[in-house]
One Martini backbone bead per residue (centre of mass of N, CA, C, O) as a GRO file, in nm:
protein
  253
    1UNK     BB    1  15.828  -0.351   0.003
    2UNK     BB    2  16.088  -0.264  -0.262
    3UNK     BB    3  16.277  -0.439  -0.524
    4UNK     BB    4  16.431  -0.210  -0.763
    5UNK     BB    5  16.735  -0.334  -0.727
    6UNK     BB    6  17.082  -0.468  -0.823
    7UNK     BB    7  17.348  -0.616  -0.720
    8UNK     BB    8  17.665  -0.755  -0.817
    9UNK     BB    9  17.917  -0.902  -0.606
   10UNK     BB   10  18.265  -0.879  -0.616
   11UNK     BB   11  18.507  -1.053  -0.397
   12UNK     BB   12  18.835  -0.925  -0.352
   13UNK     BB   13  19.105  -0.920  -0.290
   14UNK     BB   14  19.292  -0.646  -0.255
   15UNK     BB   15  19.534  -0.696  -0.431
   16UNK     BB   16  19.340  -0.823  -0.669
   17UNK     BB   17  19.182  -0.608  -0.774
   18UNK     BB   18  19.292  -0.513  -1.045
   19UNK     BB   19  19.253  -0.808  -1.179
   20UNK     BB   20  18.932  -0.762  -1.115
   21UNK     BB   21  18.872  -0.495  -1.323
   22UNK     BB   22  18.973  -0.624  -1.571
   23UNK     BB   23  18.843  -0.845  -1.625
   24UNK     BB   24  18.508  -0.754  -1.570
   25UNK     BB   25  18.539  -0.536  -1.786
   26UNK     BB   26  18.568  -0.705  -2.011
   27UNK     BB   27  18.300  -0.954  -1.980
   28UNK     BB   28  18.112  -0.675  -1.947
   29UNK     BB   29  18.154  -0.417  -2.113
   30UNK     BB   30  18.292  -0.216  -1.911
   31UNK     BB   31  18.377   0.050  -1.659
   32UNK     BB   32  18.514   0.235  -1.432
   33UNK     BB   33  18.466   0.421  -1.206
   34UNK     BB   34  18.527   0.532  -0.916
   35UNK     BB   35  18.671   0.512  -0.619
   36UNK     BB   36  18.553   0.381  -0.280
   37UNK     BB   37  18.608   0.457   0.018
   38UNK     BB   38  18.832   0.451   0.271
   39UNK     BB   39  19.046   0.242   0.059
   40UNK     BB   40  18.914   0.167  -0.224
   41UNK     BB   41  18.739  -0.078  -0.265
   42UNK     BB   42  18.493   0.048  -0.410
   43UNK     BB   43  18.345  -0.039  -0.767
   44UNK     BB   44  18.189   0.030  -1.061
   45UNK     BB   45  18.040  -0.110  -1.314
   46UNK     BB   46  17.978   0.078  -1.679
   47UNK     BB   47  17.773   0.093  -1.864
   48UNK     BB   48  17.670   0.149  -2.231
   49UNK     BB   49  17.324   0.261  -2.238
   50UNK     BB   50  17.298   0.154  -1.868
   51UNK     BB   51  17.255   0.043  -1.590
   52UNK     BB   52  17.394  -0.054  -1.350
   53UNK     BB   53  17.494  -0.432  -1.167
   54UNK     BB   54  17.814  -0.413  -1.098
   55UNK     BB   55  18.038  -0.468  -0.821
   56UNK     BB   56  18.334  -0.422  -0.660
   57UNK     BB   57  18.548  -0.580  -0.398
   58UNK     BB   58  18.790  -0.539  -0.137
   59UNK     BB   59  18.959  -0.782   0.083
   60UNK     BB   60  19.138  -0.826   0.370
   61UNK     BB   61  19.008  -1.114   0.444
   62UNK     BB   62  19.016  -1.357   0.280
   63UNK     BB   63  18.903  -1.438  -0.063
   64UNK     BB   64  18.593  -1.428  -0.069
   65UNK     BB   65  18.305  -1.348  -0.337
   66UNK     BB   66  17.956  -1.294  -0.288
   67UNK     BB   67  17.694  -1.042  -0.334
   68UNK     BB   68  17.396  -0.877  -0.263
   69UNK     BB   69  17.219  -0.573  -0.361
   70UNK     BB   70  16.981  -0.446  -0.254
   71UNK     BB   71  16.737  -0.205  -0.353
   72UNK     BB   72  16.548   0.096  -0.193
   73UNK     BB   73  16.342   0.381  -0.087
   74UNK     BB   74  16.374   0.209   0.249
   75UNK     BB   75  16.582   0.073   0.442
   76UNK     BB   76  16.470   0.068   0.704
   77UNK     BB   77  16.265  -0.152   0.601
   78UNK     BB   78  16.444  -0.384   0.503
   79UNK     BB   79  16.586  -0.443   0.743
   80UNK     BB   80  16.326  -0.513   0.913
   81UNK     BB   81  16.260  -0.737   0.766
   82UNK     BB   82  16.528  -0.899   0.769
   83UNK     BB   83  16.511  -0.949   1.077
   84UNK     BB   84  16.217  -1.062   1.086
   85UNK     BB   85  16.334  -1.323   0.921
   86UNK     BB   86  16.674  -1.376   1.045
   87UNK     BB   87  16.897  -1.127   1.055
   88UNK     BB   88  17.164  -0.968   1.074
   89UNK     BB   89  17.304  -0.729   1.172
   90UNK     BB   90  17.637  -0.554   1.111
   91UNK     BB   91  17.606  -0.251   0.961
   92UNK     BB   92  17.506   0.100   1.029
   93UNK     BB   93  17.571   0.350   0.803
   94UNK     BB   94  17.253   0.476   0.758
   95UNK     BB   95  17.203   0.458   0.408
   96UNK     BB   96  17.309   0.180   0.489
   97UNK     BB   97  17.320  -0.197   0.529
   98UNK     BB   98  17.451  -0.472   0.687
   99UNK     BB   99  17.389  -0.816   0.618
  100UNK     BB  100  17.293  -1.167   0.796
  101UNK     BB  101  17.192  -1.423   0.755
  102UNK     BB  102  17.126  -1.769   0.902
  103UNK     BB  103  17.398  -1.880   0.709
  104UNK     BB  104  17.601  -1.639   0.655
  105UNK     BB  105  17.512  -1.420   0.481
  106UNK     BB  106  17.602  -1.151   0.280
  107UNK     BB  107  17.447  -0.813   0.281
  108UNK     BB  108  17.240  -0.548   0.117
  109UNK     BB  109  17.089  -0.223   0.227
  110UNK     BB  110  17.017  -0.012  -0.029
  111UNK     BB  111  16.966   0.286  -0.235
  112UNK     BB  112  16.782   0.377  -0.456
  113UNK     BB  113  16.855   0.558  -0.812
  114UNK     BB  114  16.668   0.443  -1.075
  115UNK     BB  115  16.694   0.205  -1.181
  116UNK     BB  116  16.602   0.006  -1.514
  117UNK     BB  117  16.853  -0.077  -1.699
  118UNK     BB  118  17.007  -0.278  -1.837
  119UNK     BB  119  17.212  -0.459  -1.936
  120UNK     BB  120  17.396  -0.622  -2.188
  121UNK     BB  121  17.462  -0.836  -2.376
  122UNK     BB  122  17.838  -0.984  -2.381
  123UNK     BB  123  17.959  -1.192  -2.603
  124UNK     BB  124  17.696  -1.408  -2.511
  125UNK     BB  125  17.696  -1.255  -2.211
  126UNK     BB  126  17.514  -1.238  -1.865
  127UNK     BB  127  17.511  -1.099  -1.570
  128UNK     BB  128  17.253  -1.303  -1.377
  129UNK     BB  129  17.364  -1.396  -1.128
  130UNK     BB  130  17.348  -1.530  -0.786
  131UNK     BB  131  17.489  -1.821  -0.577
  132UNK     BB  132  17.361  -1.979  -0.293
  133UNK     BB  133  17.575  -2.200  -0.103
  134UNK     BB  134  17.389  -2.451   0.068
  135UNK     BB  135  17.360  -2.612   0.358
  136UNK     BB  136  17.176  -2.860   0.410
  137UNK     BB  137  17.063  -2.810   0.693
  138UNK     BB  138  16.965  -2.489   0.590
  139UNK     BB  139  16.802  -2.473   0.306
  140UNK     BB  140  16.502  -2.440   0.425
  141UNK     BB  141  16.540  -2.177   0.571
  142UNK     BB  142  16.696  -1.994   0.376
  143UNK     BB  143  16.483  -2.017   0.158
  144UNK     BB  144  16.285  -1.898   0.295
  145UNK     BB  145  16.420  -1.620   0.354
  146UNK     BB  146  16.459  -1.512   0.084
  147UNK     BB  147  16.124  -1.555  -0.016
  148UNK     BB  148  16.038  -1.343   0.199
  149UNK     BB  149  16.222  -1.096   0.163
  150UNK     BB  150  16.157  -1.043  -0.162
  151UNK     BB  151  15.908  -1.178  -0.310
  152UNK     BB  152  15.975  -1.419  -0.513
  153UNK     BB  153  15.982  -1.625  -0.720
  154UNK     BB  154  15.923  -1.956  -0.693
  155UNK     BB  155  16.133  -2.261  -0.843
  156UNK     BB  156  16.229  -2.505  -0.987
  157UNK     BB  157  16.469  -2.642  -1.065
  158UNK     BB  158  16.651  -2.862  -1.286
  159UNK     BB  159  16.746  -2.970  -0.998
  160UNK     BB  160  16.700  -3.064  -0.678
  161UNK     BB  161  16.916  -2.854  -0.549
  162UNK     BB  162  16.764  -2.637  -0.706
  163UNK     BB  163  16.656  -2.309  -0.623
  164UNK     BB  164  16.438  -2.028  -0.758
  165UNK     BB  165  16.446  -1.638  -0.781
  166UNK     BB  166  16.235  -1.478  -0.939
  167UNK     BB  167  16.191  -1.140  -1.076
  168UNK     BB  168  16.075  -0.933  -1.151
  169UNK     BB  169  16.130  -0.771  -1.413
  170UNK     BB  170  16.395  -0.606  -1.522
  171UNK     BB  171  16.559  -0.704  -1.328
  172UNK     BB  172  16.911  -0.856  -1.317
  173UNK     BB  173  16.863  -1.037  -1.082
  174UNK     BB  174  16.913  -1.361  -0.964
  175UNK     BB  175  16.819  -1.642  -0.758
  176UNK     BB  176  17.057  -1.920  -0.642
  177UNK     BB  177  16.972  -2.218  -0.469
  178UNK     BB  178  17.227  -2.419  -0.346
  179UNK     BB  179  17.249  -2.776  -0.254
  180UNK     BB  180  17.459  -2.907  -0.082
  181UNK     BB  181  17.683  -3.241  -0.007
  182UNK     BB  182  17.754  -3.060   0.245
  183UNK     BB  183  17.881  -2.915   0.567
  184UNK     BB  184  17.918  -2.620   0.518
  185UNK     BB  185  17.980  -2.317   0.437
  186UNK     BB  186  17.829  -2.023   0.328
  187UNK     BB  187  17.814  -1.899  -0.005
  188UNK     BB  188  17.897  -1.717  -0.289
  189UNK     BB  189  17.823  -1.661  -0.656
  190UNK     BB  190  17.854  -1.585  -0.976
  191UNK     BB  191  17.658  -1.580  -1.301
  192UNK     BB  192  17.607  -1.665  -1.616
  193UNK     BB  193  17.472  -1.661  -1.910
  194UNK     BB  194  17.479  -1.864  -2.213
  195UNK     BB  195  17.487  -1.953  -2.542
  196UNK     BB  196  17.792  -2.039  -2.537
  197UNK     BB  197  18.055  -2.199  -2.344
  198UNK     BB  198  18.298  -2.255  -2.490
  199UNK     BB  199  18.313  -1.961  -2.610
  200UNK     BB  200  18.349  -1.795  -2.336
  201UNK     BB  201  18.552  -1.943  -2.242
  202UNK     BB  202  18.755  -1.861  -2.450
  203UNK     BB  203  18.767  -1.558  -2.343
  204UNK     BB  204  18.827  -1.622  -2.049
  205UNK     BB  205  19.128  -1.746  -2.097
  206UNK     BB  206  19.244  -1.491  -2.283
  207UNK     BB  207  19.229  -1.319  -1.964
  208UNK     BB  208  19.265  -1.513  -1.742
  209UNK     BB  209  19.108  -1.768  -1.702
  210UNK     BB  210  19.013  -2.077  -1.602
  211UNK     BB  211  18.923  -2.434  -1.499
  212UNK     BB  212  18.785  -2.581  -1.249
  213UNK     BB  213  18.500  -2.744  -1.382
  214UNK     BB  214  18.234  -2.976  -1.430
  215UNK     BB  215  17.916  -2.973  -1.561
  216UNK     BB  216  17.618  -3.014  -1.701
  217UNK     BB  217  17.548  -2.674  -1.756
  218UNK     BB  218  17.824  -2.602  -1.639
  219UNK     BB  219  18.138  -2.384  -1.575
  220UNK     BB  220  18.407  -2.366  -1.335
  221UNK     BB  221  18.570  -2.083  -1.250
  222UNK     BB  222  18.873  -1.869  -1.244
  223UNK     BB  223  18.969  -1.581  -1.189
  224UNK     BB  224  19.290  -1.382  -1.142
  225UNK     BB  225  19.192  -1.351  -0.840
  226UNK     BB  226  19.031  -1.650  -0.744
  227UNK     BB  227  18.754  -1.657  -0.823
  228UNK     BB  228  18.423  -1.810  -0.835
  229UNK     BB  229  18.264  -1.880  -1.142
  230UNK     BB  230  17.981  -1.927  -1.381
  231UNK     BB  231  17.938  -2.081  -1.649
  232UNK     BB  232  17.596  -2.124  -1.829
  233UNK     BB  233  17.325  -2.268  -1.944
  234UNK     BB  234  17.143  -1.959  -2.098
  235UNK     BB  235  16.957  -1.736  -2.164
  236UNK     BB  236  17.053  -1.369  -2.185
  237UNK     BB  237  16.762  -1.251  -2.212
  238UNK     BB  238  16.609  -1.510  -1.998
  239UNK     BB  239  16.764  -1.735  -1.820
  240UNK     BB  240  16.674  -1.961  -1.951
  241UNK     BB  241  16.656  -2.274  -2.077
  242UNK     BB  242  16.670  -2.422  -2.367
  243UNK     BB  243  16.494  -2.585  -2.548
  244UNK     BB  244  16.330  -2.871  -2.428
  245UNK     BB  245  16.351  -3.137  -2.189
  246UNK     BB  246  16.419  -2.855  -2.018
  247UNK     BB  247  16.152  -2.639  -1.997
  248UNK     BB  248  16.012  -2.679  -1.708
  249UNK     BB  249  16.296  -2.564  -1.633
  250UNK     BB  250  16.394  -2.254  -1.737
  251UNK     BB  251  16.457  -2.113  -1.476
  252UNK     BB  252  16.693  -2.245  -1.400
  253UNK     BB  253  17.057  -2.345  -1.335
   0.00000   0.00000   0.00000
């Protein structure tokens, strides 16, 4: 079982999809798709001279969140894995299926398409990372599923709570295992890799994101759908942290 691509979902309220449609579109230099689903839920971000690898979704329960999508060219198969690993089937579509993790995370396992393209880096950043944030108590465990599943190089973070799964090559996201400081549910969010965070930030603000907080080398907003995600200190071009003394951590969050 190989994963061939992925997708980073940002899942926002049904109603603000329209504001998550602009604001993402704007922030990745994409246009958007046909709407499809059911209900026009699923649209994809579409870059100019690479395949995509964002898409967004109108969510009628919560707030939100983000998931990411396996793509292969066996869904049966990594369904089988994934259950094998401890995840939970959701849904069975066909040729493509919703599950969830042990500690209750969804994501999809779909059909490869043939993507290999990245995008590319857009004014100074690049949506590049989905992560994690697992409550203490799930942690080892977690991490152990994801590692399993996807068979991806694991990592030590640049701090204690953090561990990277960085994938082959090639491939557009990595994912960022992050241990929460309390037990709540676990959720996920987008993360960006940018080269300034200041000036990401001031594009993103002139958008019409917020900050909501801020870190050691990251900062928390809140896009106009109401959306937490990332703005990260890392080269966009490779995701690691820039050289310096945090170079043994270079791939971490």
């Amino acid at each position: 079982m190989t994963i061939r691509w992925t997708y980073a979902f940002a899942d926002r309220p049904a109603a603000r999809l329209a504001d998550a449609c602009a604001f993402w579109t704007a922030v990745t230099g994409t246009r958007l798709s046909a709407f499809r689903g059911d209900r026009g839920e699923f649209v994809t971000l579409l870059p100019e001279g690479a395949d995509p690898s964002g898409k967004l979704q109108g969510v009628t329960d919560g707030a939100g969140g983000a998931h990411i999508d396996l793509c292969t060219e066996d869904v049966r198969e990594l369904t089988g894995r994934a259950r094998q690993h401890g995840a939970a089937l959701v849904a069975d579509h066909g040729d493509w299926a919703v599950l969830r993790s042990p500690a209750g995370l969804s994501f999809c396992a779909v059909p490869w398409h043939g993507e290999t393209v990245r995008p590319p880096v857009v004014s100074g950043s690049r949506l590049d990372q989905v992560c994690l944030d697992i409550p203490p108590s799930r942690y080892d465990s977690e991490s152990a599923f994801w590692a399993g599943l996807t068979g991806w190089e694991r990592l030590p973070g640049s701090r204690p709570e953090f561990t990277v799964l960085r994938p082959p090559a090639g491939l557009p996201h990595r994912l960022l295992l992050q241990r929460l400081d309390e037990d709540r549910p676990a959720s996920a969010h987008l993360d960006l890799a940018c080269a300034d965070i200041p000036a990401v930030r001031a594009r993103h603000e002139k958008l019409g994101a917020v900050v909501a907080s801020e870190g050691a080398h990251w900062t928390v907003m809140r896009d106009p759908a109401g959306g937490l995600y990332c703005l990260t200190g890392r080269d966009p071009e490779t995701g690691g942290l820039p050289a310096g003394p945090a170079q043994g951590a270079a791939d971490a969050g």
